[in-house]
C-alpha positions as CSV (number, residue, x, y, z in Angstrom):
1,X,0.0,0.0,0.0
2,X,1.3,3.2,-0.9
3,X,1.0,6.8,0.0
4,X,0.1,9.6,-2.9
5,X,0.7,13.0,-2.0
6,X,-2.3,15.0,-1.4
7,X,-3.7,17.2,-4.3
8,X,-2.5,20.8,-4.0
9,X,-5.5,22.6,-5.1
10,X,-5.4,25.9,-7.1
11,X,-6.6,28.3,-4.7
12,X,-3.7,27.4,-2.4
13,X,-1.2,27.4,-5.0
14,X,2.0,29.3,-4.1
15,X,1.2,29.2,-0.4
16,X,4.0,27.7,1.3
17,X,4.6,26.7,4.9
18,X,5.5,30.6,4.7
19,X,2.6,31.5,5.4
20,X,2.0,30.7,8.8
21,X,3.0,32.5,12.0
22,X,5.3,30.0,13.7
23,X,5.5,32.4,16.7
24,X,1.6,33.0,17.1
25,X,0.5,32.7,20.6
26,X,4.2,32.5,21.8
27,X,5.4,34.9,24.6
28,X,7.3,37.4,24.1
29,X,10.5,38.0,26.6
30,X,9.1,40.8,28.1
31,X,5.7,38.8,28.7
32,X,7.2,36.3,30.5
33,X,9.3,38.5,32.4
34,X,6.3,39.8,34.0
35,X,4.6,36.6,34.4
36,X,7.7,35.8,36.5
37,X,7.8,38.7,38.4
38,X,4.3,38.5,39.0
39,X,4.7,34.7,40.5
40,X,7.4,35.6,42.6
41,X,5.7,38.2,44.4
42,X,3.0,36.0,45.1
43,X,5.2,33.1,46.2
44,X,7.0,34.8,49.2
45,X,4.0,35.5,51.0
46,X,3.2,31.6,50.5
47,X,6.6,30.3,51.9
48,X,6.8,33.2,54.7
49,X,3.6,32.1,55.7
50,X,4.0,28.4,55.6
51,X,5.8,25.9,58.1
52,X,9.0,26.5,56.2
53,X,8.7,30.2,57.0
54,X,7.9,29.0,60.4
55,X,10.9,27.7,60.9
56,X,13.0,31.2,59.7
57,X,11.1,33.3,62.3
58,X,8.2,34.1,60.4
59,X,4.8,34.1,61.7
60,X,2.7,30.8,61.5
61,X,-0.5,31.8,60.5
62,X,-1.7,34.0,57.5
63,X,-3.2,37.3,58.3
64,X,-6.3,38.2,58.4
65,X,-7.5,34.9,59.8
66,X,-7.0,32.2,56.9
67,X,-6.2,28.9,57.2
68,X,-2.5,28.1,55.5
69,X,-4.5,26.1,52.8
70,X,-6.5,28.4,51.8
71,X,-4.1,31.4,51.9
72,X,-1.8,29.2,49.6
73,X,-5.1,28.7,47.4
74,X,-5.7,32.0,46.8
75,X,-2.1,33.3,46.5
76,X,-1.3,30.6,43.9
77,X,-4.5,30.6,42.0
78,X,-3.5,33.8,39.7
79,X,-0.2,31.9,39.4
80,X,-1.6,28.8,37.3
């Protein structure tokens, strides 16, 4: 069994790979700059906050009243 290559119809003729935008929907450096940025700044309060920060000195529990669960929930949320 072989294979034929597929029929290149007129209204396509000329239209190479080319054509496409290989880079469509890809970051840009800048982008994920900020994406990082914006991460980290919501990752410390999650480890000063947590049993490792504990441990350095920090203060056990969240503020404002939160369990450690959900104050890593809602910190890491806008992350993903």
């Amino acid at each position: 069994m072989g294979h034929t290559a597929p029929e290149i119809r007129p209204d396509h003729a000329g239209v190479g790979h080319t054509a496409h935008d290989e880079h469509a929907g890809h970051s840009s450096p800048d982008d994920m700059l900020q994406r990082f940025l914006i991460s980290l700044a919501l990752t410390i309060p999650v480890v000063i906050f947590s049993p490792i920060g504990g441990a350095l000195g920090f203060p056990d529990m969240p503020p404002f009243g939160l369990s450690v669960g959900l104050w890593g929930f809602l910190l890491a949320t806008p992350v993903v």
